[in-house]
BADREN-547855 format. One record per residue (C-alpha): z negated, x negated, y; residue number from 1. Coordinates in nm, 3 decimals, always signed. Layout:
REM residues N
<up Z east X north Y resi NUM>
...
REM end
This chain:
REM residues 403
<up -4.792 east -2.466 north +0.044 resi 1>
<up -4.551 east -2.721 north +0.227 resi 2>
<up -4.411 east -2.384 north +0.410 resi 3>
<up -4.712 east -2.301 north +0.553 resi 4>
<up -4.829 east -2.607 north +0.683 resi 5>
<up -4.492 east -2.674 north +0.826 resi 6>
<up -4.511 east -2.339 north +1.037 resi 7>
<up -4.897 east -2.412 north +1.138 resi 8>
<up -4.728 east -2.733 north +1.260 resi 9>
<up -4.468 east -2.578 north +1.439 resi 10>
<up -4.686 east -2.335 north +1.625 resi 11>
<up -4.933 east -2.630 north +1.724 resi 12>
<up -4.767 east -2.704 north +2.035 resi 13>
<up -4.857 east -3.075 north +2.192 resi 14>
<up -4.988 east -3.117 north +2.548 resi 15>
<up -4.663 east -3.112 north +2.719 resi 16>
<up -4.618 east -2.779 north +2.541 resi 17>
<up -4.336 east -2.900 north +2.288 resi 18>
<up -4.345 east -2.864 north +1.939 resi 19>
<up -4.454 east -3.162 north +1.688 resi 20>
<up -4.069 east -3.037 north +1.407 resi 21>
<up -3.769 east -2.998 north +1.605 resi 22>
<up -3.558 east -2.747 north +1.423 resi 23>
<up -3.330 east -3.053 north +1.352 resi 24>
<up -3.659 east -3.231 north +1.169 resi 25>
<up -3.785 east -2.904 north +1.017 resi 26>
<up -3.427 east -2.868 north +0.811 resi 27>
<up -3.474 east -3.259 north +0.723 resi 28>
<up -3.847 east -3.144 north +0.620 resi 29>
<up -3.717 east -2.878 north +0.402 resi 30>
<up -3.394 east -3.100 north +0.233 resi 31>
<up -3.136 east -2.834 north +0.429 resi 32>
<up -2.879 east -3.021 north +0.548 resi 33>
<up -2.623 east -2.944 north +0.855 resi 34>
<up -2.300 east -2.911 north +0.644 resi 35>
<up -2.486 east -2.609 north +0.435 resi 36>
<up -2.538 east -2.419 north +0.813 resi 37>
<up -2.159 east -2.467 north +0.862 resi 38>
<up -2.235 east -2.690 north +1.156 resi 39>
<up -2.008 east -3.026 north +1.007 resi 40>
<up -1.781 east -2.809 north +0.693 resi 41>
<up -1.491 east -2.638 north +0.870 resi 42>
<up -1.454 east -2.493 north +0.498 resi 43>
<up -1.759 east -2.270 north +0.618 resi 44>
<up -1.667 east -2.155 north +0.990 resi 45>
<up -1.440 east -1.903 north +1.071 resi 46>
<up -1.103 east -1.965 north +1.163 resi 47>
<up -1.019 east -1.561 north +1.286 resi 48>
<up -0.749 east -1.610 north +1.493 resi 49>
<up -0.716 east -1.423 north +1.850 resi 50>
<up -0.378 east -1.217 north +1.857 resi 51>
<up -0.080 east -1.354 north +1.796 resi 52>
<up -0.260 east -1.747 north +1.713 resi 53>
<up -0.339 east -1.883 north +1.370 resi 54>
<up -0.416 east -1.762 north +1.052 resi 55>
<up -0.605 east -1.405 north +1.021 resi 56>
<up -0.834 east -1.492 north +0.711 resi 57>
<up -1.106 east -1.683 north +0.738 resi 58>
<up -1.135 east -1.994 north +0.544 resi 59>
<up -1.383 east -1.981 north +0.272 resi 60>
<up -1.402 east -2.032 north -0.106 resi 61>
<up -1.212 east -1.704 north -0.213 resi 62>
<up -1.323 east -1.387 north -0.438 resi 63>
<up -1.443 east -1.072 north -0.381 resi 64>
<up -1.827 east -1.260 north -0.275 resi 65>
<up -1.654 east -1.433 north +0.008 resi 66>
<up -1.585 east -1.298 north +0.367 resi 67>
<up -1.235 east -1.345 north +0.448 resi 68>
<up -1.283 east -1.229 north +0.849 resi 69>
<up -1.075 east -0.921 north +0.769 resi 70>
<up -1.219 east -0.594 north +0.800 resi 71>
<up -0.942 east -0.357 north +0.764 resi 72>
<up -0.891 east +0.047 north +0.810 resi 73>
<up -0.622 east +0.155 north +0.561 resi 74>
<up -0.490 east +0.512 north +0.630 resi 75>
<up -0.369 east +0.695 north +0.303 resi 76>
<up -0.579 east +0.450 north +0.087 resi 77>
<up -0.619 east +0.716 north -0.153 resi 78>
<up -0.237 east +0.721 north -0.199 resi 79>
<up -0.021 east +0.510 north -0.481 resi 80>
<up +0.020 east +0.193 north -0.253 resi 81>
<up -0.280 east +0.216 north -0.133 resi 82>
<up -0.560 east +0.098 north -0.456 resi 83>
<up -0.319 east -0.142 north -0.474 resi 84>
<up -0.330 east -0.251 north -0.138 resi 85>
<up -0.740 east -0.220 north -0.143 resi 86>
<up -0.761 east -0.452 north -0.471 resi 87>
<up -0.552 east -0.702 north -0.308 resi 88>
<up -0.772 east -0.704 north -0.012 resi 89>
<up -1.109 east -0.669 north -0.213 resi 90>
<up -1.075 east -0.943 north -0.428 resi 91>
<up -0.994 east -1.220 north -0.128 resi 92>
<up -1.366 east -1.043 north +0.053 resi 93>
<up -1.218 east -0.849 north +0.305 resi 94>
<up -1.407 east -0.550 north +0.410 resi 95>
<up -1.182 east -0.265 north +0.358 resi 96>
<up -1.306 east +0.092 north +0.518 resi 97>
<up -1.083 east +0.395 north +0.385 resi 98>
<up -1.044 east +0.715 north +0.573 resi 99>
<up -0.977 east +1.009 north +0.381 resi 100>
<up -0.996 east +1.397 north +0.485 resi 101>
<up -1.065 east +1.544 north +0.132 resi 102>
<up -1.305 east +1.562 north -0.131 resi 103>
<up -1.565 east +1.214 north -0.197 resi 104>
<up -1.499 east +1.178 north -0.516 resi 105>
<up -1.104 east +1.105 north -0.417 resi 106>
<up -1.210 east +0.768 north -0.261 resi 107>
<up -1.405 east +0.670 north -0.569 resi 108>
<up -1.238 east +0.490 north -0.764 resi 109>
<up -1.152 east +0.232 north -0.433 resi 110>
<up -1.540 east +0.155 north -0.403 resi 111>
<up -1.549 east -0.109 north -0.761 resi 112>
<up -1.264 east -0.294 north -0.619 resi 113>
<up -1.474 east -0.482 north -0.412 resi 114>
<up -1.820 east -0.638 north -0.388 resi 115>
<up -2.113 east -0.369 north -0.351 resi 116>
<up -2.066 east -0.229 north +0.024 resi 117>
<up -1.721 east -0.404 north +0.128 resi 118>
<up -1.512 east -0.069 north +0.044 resi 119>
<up -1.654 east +0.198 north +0.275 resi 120>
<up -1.526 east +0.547 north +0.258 resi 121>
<up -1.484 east +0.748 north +0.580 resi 122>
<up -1.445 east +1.127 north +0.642 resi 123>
<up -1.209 east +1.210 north +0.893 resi 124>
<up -0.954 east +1.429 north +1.051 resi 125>
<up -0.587 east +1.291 north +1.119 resi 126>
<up -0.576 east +1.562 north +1.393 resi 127>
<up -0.888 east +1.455 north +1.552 resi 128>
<up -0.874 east +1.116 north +1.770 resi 129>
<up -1.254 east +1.098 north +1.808 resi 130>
<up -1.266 east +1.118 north +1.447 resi 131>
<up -0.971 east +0.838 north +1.406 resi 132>
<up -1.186 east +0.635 north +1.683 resi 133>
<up -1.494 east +0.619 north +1.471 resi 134>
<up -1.334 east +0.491 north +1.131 resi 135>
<up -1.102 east +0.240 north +1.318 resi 136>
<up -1.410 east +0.124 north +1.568 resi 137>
<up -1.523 east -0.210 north +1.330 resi 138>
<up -1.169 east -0.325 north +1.222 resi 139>
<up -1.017 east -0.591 north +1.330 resi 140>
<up -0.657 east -0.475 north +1.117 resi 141>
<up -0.465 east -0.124 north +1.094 resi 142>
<up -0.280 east -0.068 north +0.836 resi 143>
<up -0.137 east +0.282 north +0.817 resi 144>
<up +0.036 east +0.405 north +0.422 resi 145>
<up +0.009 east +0.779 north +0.592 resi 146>
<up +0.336 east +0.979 north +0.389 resi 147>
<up +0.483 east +1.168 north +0.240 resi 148>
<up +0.790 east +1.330 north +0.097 resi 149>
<up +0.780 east +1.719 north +0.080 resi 150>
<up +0.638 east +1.916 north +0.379 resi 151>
<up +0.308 east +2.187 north +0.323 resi 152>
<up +0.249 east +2.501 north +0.462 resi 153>
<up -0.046 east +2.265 north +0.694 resi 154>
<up +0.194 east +1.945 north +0.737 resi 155>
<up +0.535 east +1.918 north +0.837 resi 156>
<up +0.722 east +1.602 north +0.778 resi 157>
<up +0.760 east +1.507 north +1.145 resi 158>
<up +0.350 east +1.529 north +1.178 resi 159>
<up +0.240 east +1.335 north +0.856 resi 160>
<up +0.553 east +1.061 north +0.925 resi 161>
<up +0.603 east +1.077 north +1.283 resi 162>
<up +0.326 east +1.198 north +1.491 resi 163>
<up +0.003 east +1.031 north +1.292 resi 164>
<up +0.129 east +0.718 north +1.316 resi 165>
<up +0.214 east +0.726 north +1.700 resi 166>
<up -0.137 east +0.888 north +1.779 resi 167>
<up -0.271 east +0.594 north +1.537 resi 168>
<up -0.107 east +0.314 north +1.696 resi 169>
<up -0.211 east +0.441 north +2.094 resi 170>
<up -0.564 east +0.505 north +1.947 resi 171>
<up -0.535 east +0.112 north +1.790 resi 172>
<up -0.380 east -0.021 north +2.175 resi 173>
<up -0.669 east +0.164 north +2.351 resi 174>
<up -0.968 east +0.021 north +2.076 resi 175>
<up -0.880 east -0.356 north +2.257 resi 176>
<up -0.995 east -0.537 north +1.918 resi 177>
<up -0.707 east -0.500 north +1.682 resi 178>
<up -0.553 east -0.787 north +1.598 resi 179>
<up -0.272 east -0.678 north +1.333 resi 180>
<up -0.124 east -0.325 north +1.319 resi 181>
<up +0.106 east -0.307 north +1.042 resi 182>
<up +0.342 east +0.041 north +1.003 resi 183>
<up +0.457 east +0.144 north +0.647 resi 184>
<up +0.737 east +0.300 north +0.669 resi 185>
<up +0.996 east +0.315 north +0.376 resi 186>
<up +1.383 east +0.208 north +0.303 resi 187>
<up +1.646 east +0.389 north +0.451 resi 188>
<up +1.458 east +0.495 north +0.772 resi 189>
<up +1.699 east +0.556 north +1.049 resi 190>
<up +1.731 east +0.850 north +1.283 resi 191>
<up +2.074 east +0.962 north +1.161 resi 192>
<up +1.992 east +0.934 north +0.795 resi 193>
<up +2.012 east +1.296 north +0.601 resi 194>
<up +1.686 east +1.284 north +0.517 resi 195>
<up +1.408 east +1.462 north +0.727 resi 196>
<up +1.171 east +1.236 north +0.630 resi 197>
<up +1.348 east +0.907 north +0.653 resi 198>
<up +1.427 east +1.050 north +0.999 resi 199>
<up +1.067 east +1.088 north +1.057 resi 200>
<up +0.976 east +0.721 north +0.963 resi 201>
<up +1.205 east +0.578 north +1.211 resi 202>
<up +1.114 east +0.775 north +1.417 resi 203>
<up +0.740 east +0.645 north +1.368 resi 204>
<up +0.868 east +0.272 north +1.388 resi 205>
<up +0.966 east +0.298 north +1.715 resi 206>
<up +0.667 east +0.513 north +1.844 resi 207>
<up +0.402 east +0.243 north +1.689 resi 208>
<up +0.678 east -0.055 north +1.853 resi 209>
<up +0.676 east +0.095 north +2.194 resi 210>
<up +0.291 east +0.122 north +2.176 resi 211>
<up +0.234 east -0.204 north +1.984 resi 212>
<up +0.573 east -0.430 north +2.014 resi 213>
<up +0.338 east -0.691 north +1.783 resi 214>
<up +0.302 east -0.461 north +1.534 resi 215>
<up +0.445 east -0.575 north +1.195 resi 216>
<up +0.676 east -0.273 north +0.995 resi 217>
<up +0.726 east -0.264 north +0.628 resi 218>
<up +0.983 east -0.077 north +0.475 resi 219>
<up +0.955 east -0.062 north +0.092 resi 220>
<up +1.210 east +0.061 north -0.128 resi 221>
<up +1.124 east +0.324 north -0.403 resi 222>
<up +0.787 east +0.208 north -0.587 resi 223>
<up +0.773 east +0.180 north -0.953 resi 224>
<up +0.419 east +0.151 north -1.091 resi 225>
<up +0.161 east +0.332 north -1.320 resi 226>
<up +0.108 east +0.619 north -1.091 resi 227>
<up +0.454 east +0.632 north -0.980 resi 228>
<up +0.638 east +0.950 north -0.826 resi 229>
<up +0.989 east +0.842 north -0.967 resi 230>
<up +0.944 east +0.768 north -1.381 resi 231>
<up +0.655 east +0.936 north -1.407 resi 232>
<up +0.811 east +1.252 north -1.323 resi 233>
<up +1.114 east +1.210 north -1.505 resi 234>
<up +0.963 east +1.133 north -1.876 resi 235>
<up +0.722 east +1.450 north -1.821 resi 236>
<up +1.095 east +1.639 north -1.767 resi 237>
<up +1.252 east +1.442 north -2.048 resi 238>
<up +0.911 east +1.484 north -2.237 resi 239>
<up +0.922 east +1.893 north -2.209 resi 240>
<up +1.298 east +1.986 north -2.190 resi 241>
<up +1.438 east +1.660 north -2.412 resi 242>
<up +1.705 east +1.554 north -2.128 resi 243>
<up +1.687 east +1.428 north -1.797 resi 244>
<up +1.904 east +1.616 north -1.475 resi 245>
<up +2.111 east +1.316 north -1.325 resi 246>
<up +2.143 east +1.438 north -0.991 resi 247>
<up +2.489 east +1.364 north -0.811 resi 248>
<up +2.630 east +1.209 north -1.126 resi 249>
<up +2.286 east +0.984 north -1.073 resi 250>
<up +2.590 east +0.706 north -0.909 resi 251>
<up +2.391 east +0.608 north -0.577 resi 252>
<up +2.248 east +0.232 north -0.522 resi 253>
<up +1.925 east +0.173 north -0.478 resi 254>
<up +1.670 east -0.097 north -0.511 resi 255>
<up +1.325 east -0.002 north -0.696 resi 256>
<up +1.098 east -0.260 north -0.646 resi 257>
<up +0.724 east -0.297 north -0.822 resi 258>
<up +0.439 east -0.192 north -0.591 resi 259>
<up +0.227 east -0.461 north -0.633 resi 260>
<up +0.469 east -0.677 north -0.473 resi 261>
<up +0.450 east -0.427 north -0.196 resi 262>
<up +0.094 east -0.466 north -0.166 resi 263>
<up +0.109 east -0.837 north -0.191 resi 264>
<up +0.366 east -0.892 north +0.106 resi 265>
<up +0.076 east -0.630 north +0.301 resi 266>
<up -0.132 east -0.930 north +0.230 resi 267>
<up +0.086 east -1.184 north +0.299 resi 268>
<up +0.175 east -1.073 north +0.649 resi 269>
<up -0.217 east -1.050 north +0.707 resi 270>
<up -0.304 east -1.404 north +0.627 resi 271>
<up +0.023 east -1.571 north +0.763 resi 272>
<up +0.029 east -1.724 north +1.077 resi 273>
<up +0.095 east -1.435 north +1.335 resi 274>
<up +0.501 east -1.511 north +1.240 resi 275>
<up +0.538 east -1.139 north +1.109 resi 276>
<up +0.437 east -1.025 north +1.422 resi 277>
<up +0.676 east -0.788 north +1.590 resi 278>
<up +0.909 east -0.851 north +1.256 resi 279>
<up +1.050 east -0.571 north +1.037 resi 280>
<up +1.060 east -0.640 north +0.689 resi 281>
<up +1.265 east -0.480 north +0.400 resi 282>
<up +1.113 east -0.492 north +0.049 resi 283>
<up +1.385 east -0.405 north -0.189 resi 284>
<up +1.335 east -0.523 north -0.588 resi 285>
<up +1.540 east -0.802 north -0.740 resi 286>
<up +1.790 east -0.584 north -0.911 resi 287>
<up +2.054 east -0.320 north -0.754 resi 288>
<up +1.990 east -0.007 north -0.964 resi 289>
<up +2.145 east +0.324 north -1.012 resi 290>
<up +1.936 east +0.633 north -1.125 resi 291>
<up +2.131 east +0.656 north -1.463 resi 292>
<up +2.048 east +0.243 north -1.446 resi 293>
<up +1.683 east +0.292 north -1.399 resi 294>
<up +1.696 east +0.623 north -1.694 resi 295>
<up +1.849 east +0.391 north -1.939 resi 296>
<up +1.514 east +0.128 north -1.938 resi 297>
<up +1.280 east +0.486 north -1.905 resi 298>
<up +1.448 east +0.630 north -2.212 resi 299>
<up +1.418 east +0.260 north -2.360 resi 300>
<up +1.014 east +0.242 north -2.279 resi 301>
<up +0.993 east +0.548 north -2.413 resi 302>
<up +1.167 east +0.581 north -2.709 resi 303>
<up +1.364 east +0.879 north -2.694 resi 304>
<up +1.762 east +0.917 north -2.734 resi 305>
<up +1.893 east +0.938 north -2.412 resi 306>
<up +2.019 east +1.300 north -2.314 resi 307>
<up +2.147 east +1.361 north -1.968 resi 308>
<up +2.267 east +1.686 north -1.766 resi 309>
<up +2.510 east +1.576 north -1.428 resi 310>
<up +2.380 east +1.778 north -1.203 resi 311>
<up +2.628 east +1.823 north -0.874 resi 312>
<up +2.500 east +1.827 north -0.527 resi 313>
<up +2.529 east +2.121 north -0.449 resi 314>
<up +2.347 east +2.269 north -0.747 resi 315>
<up +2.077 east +2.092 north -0.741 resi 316>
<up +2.046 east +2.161 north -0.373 resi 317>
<up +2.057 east +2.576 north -0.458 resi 318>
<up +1.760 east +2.475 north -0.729 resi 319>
<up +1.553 east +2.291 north -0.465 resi 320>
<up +1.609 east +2.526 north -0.157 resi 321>
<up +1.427 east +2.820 north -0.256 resi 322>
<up +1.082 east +2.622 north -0.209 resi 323>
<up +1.213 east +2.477 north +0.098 resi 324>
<up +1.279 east +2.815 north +0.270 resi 325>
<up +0.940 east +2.956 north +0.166 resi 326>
<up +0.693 east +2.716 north +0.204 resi 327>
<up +0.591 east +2.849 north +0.575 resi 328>
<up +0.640 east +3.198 north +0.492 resi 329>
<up +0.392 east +3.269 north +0.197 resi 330>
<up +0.018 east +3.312 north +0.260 resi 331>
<up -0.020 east +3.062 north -0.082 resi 332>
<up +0.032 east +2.671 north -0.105 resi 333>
<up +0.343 east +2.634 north -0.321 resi 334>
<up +0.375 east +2.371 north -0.613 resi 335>
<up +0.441 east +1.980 north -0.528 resi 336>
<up +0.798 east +1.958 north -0.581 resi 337>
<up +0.877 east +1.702 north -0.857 resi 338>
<up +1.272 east +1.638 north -0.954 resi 339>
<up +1.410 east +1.889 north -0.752 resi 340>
<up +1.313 east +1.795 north -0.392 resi 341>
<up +1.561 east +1.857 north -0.172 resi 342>
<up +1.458 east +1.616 north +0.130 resi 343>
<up +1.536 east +1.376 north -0.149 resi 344>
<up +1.836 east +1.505 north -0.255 resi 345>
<up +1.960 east +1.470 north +0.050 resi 346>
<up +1.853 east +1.149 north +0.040 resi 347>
<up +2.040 east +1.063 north -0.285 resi 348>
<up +2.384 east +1.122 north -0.108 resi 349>
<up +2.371 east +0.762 north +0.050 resi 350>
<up +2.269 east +0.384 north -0.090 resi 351>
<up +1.993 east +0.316 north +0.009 resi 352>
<up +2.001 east -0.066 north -0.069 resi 353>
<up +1.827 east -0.413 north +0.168 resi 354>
<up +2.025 east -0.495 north +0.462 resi 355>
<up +2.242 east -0.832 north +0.431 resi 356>
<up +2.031 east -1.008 north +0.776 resi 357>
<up +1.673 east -0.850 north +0.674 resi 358>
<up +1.381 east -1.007 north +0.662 resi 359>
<up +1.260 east -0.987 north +0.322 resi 360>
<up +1.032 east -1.128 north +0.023 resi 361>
<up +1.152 east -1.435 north +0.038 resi 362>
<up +1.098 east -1.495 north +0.421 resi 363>
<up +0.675 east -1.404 north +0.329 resi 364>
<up +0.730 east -1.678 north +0.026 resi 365>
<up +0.695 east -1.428 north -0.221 resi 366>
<up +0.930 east -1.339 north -0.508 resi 367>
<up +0.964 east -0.996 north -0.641 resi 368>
<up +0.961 east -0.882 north -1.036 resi 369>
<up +1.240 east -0.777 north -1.175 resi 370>
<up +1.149 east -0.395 north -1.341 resi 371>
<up +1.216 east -0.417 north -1.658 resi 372>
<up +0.919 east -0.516 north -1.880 resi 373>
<up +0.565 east -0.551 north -1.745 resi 374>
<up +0.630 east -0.314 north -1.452 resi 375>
<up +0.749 east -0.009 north -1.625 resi 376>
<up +0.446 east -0.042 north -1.938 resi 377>
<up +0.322 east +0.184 north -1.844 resi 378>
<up +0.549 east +0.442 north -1.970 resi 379>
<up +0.441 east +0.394 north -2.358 resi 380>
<up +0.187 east +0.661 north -2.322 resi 381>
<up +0.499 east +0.907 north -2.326 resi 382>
<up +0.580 east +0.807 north -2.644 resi 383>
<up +0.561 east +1.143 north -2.856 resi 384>
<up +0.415 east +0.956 north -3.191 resi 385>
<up +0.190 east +0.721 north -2.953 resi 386>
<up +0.195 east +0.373 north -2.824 resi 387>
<up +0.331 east +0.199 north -3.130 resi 388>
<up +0.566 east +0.553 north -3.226 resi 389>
<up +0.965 east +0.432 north -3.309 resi 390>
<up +1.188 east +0.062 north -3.237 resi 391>
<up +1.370 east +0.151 north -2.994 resi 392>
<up +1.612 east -0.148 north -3.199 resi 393>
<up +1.640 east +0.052 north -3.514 resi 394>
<up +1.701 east +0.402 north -3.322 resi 395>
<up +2.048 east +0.264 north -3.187 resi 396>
<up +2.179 east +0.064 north -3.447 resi 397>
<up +2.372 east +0.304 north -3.673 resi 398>
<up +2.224 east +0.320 north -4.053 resi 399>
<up +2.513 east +0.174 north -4.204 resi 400>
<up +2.458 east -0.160 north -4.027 resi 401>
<up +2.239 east -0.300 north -4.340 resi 402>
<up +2.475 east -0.171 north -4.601 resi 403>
REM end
């Protein structure tokens, strides 16, 4: 009742032709006051920095309800870091749109991470720009996870590594309204590395710094995690042929780090303020493993004697090569290569460990967890007798111990 005679007021205009309720009077009729309009609470207004200035995020009272001022397009969302990335995003109310090129339901499980409507999937093509103009055309933040780490008969390693993230980065300088670009690339990138595809990432670094020098690069180290392509693969080996191929004498360094810290230095960079900008960052784990290392607390999770096979180089090169030499030249897709990869056993011949002057964790206040526990959990559902099968205690100790 009070509404409607407050809007007959309001449209009963006085003889000078102004209104009897200002709106100012109106909010006073109505008990609204000025702080709840964001007018006098900075907690409320948006603090969305222009480039390079301030923090990112927008100020507000946190969760997946809020707004946070970012809305982001993450390429290869659908990937292992990405629903990582995406929940860290989601949960702080950032609008997250995800681009992917195959079937709908592969985006699915993105779309509860957020609040109804904030995680938007998007068909596209990576080899059409019109099509990579139309997903990135409301974001305000790139971040491209686009990898991978054996080529296809449609996608080389310099085109998924190299070339998407160049035509990504020109596509983000040309939209005008971008104000972070951040390139994942990975650990060991350099353009004399034996690896093709390490090749290919630094490559891609300094494509998307020549296009964007404020572009922010992250190089992560090999992820462990629940979907991982390192453990998981080996306990389905260990799990089918009871031993596990150490590859080289499994002697390299290297520096496995958990890939929700990945995800969360993403984040970090995003809500900093504008100090990654232009910065390179290396995201190696606590700990300096070797593979045998990083067996030893698989075969622990897991319950199984260890077993191992030393594999030499160039053995395990001869196993991996045949795939490698006909993976243009049959009319069929060919199986995902698991152990024996041999861009990654070319890999294996160096360390592949954080430089001494990198930027790391620490220099985005965050501190990495070590691997063994929590992180590598996961691994209990390849215990052969099920989650509480064996003590991995009693296994070792010999049975004499209690006589």
């Amino acid at each position: 009742m009070m509404q409607a005679v407050s809007r007959r007021l309001i449209q009963r205009p006085l003889a000078g032709g102004a209104s009897i309720y200002s709106s100012s009077s109106l909010r006073s009729l109505h008990g609204v006051s000025d702080h709840l309009n964001g007018s006098d609470n900075r907690r409320y207004s948006s603090s969305l920095a222009t480039k390079g200035v301030g923090h990112l995020a927008r100020k507000g009272t946190g969760g997946r309800s809020s707004v946070s001022g970012i809305v982001a397009t993450v390429f290869g969302a659908t990937g292992f870091l990405g629903r990582y990335l995406v929940q860290q995003l989601a949960k702080m109310g950032s609008q997250v749109l995800v681009p992917f090129r195959g079937s709908e339901d592969n985006p699915r499980h993105l779309k509860l991470m957020g609040d109804l409507g904030q995680v938007v999937p998007m068909k596209f093509d990576p080899r059409d720009e019109d099509s990579i103009k139309a997903v990135m055309a409301k974001a305000n933040v790139v971040i491209n996870l686009i990898g991978r780490e054996y080529e296809t008969r449609n996608f080389s390693f310099e085109e998924v590594n190299h070339h998407m993230a160049e035509k990504l980065a020109l596509v983000a300088k040309e939209h005008g309204g971008i104000m972070r670009f951040i390139q994942v690339s990975c650990l060991g990138a350099s353009v004399s590395s034996p690896s093709r595809m390490q090749r290919a990432k630094a490559a891609a670094e300094e494509a998307v710094l020549s296009a964007l020098p404020e572009a922010t690069v992250m190089r992560p180290a090999t992820m462990i995690g629940t979907e991982d392509r390192i453990l998981n693969p080996w306990a389905m080996f260990v799990k089918k042929y009871g031993f596990l191929p150490l590859i080289g004498g499994g002697t390299n360094k290297f520096q496995p780090v958990y890939v929700v810290d990945v995800a969360a230095a993403i984040v970090a960079a995003l809500k900093d303020d504008g100090s990654s900008m232009g910065k390179t960052y290396e995201l190696g784990g606590p700990d300096v493993f070797t593979p045998h290392d990083l067996a030893e607390i698989m075969f622990d999770m897991i319950r199984e004697w260890p077993r191992y096979v030393k594999l030499p180089f160039p053995i395990a090169k001869a196993m991996a090569g045949p795939r490698d030499f006909m993976v243009n030249k049959v009319p069929f897709p060919l199986p995902s290569p698991q152990i024996f990869n041999l861009d990654q056993i070319n890999a294996l011949t160096t360390d592949t460990l954080v430089s001494d002057k990198a930027l790391t964790f620490q220099d985005l206040d965050l501190v990495p967890h070590k691997l063994k526990g929590y992180p590598v959990e996961f691994l209990i559902q390849y215990r052969k007798g099920g989650p509480n099968f064996g003590s991995t205690v009693s296994e070792k100790i010999p049975t004499d111990f209690y006589n």
